[in-house]
N, C-alpha and C positions, 0 to 999 in steps of 0.2 A: 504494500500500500504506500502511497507517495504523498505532496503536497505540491502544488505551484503556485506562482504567482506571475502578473503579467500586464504590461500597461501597451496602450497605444497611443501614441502620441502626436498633439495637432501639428508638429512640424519636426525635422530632423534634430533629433535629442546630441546632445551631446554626450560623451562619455561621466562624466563627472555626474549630470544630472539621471543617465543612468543608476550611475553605483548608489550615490545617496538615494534614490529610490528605489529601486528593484530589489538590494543587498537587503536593506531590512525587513521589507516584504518577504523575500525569500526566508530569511531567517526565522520570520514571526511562525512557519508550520515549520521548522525543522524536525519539532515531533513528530509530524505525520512522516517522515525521513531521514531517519538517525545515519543512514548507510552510507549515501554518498552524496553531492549536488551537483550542477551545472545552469547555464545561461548559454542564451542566443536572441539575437539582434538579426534582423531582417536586413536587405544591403540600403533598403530605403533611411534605414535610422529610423522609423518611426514605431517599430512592432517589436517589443522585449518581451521573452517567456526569462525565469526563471522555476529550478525545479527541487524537489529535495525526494530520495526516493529510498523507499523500505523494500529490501529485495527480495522477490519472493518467486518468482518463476524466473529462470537465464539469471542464478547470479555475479555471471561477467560483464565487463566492462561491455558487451555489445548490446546490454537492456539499460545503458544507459541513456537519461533523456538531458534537458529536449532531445528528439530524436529525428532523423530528415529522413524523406523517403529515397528511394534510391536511384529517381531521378532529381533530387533534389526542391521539386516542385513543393509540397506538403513536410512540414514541422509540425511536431505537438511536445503539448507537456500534459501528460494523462496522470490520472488517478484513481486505479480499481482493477480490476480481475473480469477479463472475456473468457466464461467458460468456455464457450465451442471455438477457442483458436485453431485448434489441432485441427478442427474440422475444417474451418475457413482456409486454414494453412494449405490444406492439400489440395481443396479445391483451385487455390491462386497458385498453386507449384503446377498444377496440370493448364493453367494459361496461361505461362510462360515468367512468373514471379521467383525470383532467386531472393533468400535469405541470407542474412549475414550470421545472424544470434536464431535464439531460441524461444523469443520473448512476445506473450500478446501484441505488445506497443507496434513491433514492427509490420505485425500480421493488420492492425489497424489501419496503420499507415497504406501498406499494398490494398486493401480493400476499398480506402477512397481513391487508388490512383486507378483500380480498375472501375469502380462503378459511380466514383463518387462520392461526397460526405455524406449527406444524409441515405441511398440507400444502402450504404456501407454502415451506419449505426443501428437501420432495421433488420439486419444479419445476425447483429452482436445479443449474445445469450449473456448475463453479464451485468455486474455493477461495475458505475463509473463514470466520472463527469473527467471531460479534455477541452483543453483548447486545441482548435487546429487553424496554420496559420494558410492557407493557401497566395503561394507569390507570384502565380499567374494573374491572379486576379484583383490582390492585391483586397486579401479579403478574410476575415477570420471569421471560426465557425466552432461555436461553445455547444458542447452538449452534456447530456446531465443523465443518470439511467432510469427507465421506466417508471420503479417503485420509489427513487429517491435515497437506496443507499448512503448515494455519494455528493456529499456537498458543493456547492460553487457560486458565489457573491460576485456581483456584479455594480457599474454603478460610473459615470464622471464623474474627478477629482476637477475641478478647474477646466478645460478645455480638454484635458486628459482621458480614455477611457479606462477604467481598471478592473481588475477581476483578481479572481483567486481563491483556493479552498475552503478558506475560513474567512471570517470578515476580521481578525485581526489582526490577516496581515494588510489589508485595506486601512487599520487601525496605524499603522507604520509610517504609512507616507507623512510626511512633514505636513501640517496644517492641514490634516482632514477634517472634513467639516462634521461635525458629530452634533448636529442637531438632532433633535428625537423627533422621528415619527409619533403625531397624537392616537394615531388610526391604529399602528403596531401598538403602542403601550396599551391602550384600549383593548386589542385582541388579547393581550397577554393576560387579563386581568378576567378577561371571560373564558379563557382556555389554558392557560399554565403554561404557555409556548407563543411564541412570535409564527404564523403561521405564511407559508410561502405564498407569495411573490415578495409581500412584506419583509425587512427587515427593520429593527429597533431604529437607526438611522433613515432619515427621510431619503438622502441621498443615494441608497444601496438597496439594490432587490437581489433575490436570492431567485436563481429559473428553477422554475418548476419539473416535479418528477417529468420524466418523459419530455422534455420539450429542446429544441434547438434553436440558438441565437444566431443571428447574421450580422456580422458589424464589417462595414466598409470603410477603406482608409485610404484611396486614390491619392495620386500625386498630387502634391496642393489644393487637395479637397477636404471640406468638413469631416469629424467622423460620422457616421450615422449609423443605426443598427435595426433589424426590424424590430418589433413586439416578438417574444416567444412564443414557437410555436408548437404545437404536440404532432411527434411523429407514432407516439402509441400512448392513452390513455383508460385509467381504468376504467372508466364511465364509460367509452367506446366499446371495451372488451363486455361490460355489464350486460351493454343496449346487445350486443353480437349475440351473449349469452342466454338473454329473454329469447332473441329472435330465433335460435337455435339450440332448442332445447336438447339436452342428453337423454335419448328414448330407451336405454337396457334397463336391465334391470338392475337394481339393490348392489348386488353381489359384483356385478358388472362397472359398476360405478365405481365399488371400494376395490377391483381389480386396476382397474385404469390410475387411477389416484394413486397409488402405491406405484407402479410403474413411471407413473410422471415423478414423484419423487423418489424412489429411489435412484432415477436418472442424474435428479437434480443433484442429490448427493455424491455420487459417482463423480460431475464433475467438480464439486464446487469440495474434492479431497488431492485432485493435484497439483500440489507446488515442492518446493525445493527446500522446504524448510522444516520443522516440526509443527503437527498440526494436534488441536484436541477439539475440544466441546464444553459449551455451560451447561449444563444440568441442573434444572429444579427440582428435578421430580414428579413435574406435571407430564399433560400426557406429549403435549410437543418436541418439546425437547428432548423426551426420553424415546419419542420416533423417531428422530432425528440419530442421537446414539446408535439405537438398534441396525440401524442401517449405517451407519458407519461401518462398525462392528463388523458386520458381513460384507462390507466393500473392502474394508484395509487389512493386509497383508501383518499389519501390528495390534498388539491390542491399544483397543483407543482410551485415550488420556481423556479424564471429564474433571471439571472442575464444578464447586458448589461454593456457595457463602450461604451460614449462618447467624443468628441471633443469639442472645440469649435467656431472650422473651421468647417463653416455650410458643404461645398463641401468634408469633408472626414466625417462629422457625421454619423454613424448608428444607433444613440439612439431612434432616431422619430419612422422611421423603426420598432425596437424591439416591441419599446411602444404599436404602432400601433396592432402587432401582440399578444405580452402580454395580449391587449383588448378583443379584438378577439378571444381568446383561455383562457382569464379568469383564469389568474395565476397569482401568487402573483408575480409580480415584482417590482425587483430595479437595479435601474441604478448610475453609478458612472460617474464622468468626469471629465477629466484629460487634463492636457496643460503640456507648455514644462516644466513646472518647477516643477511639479511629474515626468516626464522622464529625468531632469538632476539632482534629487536627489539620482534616481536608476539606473541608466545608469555606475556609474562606478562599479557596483553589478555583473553586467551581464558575467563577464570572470570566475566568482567566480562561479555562477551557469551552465554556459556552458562548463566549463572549457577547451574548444577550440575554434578557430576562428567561429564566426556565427554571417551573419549578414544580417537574413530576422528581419528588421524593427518590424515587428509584435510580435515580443517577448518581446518589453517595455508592451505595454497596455494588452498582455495577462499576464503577471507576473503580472502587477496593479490589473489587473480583479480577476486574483487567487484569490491576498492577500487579496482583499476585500471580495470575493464571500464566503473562509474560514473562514469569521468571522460567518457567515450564515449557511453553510452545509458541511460536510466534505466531499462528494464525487459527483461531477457535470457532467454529461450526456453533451457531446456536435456533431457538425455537421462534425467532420471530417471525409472523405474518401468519402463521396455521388459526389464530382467532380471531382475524378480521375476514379471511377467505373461508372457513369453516364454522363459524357461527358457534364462539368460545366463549364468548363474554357473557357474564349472568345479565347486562346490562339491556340483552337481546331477548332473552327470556322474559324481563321486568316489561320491556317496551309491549311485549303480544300479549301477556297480561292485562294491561294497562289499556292498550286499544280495544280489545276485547270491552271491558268492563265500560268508556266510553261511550264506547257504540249503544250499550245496554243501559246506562244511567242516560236521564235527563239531566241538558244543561244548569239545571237550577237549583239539581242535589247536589252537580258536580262542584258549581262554585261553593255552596255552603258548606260542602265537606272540607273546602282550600280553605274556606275562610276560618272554618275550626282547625285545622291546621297548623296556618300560621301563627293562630293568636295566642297560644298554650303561653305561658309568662315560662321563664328559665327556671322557678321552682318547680312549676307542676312538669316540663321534664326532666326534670334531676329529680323527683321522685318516679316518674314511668322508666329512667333506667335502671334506681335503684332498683323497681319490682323485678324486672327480667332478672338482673346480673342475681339478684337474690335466690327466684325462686325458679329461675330456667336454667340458670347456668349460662345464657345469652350474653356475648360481649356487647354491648348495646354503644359503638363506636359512635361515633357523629348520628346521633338516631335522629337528632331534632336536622341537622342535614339534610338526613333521607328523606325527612319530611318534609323538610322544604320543597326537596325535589320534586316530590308526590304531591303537594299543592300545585304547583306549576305545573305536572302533566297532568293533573285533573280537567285544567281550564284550557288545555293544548287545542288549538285551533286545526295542526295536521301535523304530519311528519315528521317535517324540521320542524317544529315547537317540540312535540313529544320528544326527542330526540337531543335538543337544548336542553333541555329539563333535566335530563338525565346526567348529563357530560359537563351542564357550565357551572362553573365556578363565581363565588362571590366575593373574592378579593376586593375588585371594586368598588362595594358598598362603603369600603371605610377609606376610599378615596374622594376629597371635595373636584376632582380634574376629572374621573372616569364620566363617560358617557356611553349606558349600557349599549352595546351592538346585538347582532344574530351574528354570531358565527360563519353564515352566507357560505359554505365552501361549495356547494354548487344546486341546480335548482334542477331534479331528475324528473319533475312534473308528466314531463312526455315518456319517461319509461313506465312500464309497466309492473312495478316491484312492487311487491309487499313489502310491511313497516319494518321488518328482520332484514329483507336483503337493503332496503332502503337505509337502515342502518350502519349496517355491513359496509356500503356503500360511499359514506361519509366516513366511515373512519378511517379507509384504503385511501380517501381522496387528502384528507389531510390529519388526523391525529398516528398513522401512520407514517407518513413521510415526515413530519412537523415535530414528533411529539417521540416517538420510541427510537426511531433510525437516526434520530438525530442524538437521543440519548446514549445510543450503543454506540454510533462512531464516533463522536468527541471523546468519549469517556476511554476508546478502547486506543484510539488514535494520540490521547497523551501520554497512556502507558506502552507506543508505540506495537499496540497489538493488532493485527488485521478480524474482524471480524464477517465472517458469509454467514447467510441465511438462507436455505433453500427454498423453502417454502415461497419466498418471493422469485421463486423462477417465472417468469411470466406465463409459461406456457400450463405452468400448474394453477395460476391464478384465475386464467381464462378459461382451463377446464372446468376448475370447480363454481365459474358463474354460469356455467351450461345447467348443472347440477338442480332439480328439482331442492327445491329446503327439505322434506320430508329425508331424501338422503343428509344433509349435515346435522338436521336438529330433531329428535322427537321425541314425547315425553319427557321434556325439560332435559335432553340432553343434548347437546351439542359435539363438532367436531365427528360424528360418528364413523366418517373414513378413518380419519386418522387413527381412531381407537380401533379400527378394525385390524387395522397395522401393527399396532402395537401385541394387542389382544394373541396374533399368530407367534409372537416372539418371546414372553414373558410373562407371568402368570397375573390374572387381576389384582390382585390383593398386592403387589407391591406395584402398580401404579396409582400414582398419587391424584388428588382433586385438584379443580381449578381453585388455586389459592392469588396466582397474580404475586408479583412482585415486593409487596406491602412489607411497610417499614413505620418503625414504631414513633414516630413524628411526633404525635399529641403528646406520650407520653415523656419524650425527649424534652420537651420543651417545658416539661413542670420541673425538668431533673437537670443533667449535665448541660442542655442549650442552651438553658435559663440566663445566663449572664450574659453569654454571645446572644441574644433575641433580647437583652437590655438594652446593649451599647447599644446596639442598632434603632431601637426606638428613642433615638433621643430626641428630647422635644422639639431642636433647630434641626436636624434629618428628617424628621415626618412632617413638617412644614417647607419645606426647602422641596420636597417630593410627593407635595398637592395630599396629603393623605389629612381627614379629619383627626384633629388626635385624641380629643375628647373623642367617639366613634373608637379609635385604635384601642385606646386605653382601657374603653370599658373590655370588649371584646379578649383583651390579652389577662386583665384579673378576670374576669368570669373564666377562663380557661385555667387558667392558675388554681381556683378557687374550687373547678370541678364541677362549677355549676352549668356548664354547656360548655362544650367539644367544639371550640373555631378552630383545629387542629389548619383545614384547608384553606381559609380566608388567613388567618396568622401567616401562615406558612407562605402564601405566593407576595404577600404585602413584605416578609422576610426577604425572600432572595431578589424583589425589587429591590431594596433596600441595601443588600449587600453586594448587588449587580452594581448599582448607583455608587454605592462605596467605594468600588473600583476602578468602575471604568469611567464615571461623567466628571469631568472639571467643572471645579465650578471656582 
């Protein structure tokens, strides 16, 4: 895995004004490329790549970038792994393409010289975002991969165009303008993430899963770049999959399914390095494994992190499944005082507001798992394309009940809802926790939540209800938005796949892949995902729902997979990644969540602080669980700490 950076410039640069800007760009991902670096300049002076590269397939000096094609026409500076090279390889050796090395980048490069940029990236099986600079035409061409693995920030400094993996190395340049987007901070506070095309900076967009940029740089002409545009989307793949249903049967379904991924697996275990796997113990991941397992030639290395909060533990879990599928496992565990050693890290590696809890112990898990193997296989994207989230199950509940309740019970049951005062639910959790045994977490949360989908107008309302966040509320600057990630009106989905649907489009891309590769990418770990092969992704939109989900169960392929490999009783439930936040914050966070509200910070950063204040002693006090609203108003806070002058 690599990092680059790259400007283009409104007239011929000079060397000088290269190195002071390029050199610290370059340096700002060195993490994503601890192995080696390079630079190239176009003969115009106006088009600089720099690159920094983590070696993982051809680790000779001929995978090193930037790289030129072999007529010289096309340069890139990539970053990611094309599974099907070997296949593309052969195919461009039988029409006349000679290789130097051994390494996807080159086999990229041969693919636009035969066909093209863009039908050369429709080829690629594969995460990965590149720049590529074409000096025919005097014309560069950014692409980004399908499901958004792989990062890449875009954006004019000045008359300048600039780009690059992360947006800190854009952070580099001398007198970047680092206004804040109001529209991005606003997202962040309704969803835990900066969601794409957005970024924190007004002046910087990040392109989208799936989409390709065109930016033009003619001799003594402006730069200019199209709008991005999608050369494969999952909303396309969705609409394909209504229009073209999967007619086998059950059996047929979970044969094909297994076959796509086991493929996926196959390829995404060749590199040159030492490879393992996360393990939680759920049922993805430990699919994942299983198949490993029977693909490599070694026994496979799994890695896990624990707690030592037995009700958030997944370590048993892993262990249990590790047994069972007879892999070399190890596990790490971590309490709050490894997450308040690295906790003020975290703005530095996201370099914008984020704040899904689960990026401490997966950064933990990285740093550890890379003392082990350089590049780890894990479970994400099996429950947004297999229908995994309890979130899915609540939502057809929910609509069901709807349909069936009159508008005017619906509101009155929301308006008893909301109204319960913070004693009367700090006595309804004492009952549970008392007399159920029920962890009764953010109940009044749920409630909320469950008021708002009472009074849900359609889809994307039910849907917001569930997923949004209310940091906000104890800001005097927010201004609540919808979410808006796209408007599926014209397809034909039910409220699950319609769900489903939104979260492949942006809390996927936005929100987990962005979480696994920053985090895996400062512990210079390479992280793949199979399940995001596209071709798995598009099959399982074919897929009637009754195959992924029934009788409250979801994922049903997958577990049909597992089910052939290992006995039921040591795979684990969907537990999710959950991490003990609320209670961190009454204990060891407590002084690190002081500093940070101080009265000149929560005013300086538009937050009400009467609002703040009550919110953070009512959590202290136990009288209501703001664990989620504290928490995202936190790493505002300590995002701001870091990165905004002020």
């Amino acid at each position: 895995m690599c990092g680059f950076a790259g400007l283009v410039t409104a007239e011929r640069a000079t060397k000088e004004y290269v190195d002071r800007t390029l050199v610290p760009m370059s340096d700002a991902v060195a993490h994503r490329g601890p192995d080696d670096a390079g630079r190239w300049s176009d003969a115009s002076g106006r088009l600089h790549f720099g690159h920094r590269r983590l070696s993982i397939n051809d680790l000779s000096p001929a995978g090193r970038q930037p790289m030129s094609s072999v007529t010289g026409r096309f340069h890139i500076v990539y970053n990611g792994e094309i599974y099907n090279f070997k296949d593309l390889r052969d195919e461009l050796s039988r029409l006349g393409h000679h290789f130097r090395g051994l390494s996807d980048t080159e086999v990229l490069l041969a693919a636009c010289e035969e066909w093209g940029v863009q039908p050369a990236v429709t080829r690629c099986v594969g995460m990965f975002a590149f720049a590529i600079a074409d000096t025919v035409e005097r014309a560069l061409w950014m692409a980004r991969d399908r499901t958004g693995e792989k990062p890449l920030y875009y954006g004019f400094h000045g008359k300048h165009f600039t780009f690059a993996s992360e947006l800190k190395a854009l952070l580099a340049i001398p007198q970047f303008n680092r206004t804040i987007d109001p529209d991005a901070e606003t997202a962040f506070f309704d969803m835990g993430y900066v969601p794409a095309p957005l970024s924190i900076y007004r002046e910087v967009r990040k392109l989208p899963a799936g989409c390709l940029l065109h930016v033009k740089y003619g001799d003594g002409s402006a730069i200019t770049h199209t709008a991005p545009f999608p050369y494969w989307s999952v909303l396309a793949a969705a609409r394909a999959g209504v229009d073209d249903p999967f007619m086998g049967t059950e059996a047929e379904a979970f044969a094909e399914t297994e076959k796509l991924l086991n493929s996926a697996v196959r390829a995404q275990l060749v590199a040159d390095v030492p490879l393992g796997a996360f393990l939680s113990g759920g049922i993805d991941s430990s699919a994942i494994v299983a198949l490993m397992q029977e693909n490599s030639a070694r026994q496979t290395r799994t890695f896990t992190i624990g707690f030592s909060e037995a009700d958030y533990d997944e370590a048993p879990m892993a262990r249990e499944v590790a047994k069972a599928l007879r892999t070399d496992h190890s596990e790490f565990y971590v309490g709050a005082k490894a997450v308040l050693d690295v906790i003020s890290a975290m703005p530095a590696i996201y370099d914008e507001p984020f704040s899904d809890a689960s990026m401490l112990p997966t950064y933990l898990l990285a740093r550890l798992t890379r003392n082990h193997v350089t590049v780890a296989l894990s479970g994400d994207g099996g429950d947004e394309a297999f229908a995994g989230y309890s979130r899915y199950l609540v939502g057809e509940k929910l609509i069901r009940g709807i349909r069936l309740t009159p508008l005017l019970l619906r509101r009155l049951a929301s308006r008893c809802l909301r109204s319960g005062s913070d004693k009367t639910w700090a006595g309804i959790e004492r009952v549970l926790r008392n007399y159920t045994g029920v962890r009764p977490s953010a109940l009044r949360d749920k409630a909320g939540k469950m008021a708002r989908a009472l009074v849900a107008k359609d889809s994307q309302a039910i849907y917001d209800s569930l997923v949004r966040h209310e940091g906000g509320e104890l800001r005097i600057a927010a201004q609540r938005k919808s979410s808006n990630v796209h408007n599926p009106q014209d397809c034909a989905f039910d409220l699950i796949s319609d769900m489903m649907l939104r979260d492949q489009v942006s809390y996927l891309p936005d929100d987990v892949l962005v979480k696994v590769d920053r985090a895996a990418m400062a512990a210079g770990l390479e992280t793949r995902a199979p399940f995001l092969d596209h071709r798995l992704i598009e099959f399982a939109w074919r897929l009637p729902l009754r195959f992924k989900m029934h009788g409250g169960v979801g994922k049903r392929p997958v577990r049909a997979i597992l089910e052939k490999r290992m006995p039921m009783r040591a795979q684990g439930g969907k537990r999710g990644f959950s991490v003990p936040i609320g209670r961190w914050l009454r204990g060891e966070l407590r002084g690190w969540a002081e500093a940070l509200l101080d009265p000149g910070k929560l005013v300086s950063a538009g937050f009400c602080e009467s609002s703040i204040r009550r919110a953070w002693q009512q959590h202290l006090s136990g009288a209501r669980d703001n664990q989620q609203a504290l928490w995202d108003s936190l790493m505002y806070l300590n995002w701001r700490a870091a990165c905004v002058r002020t």
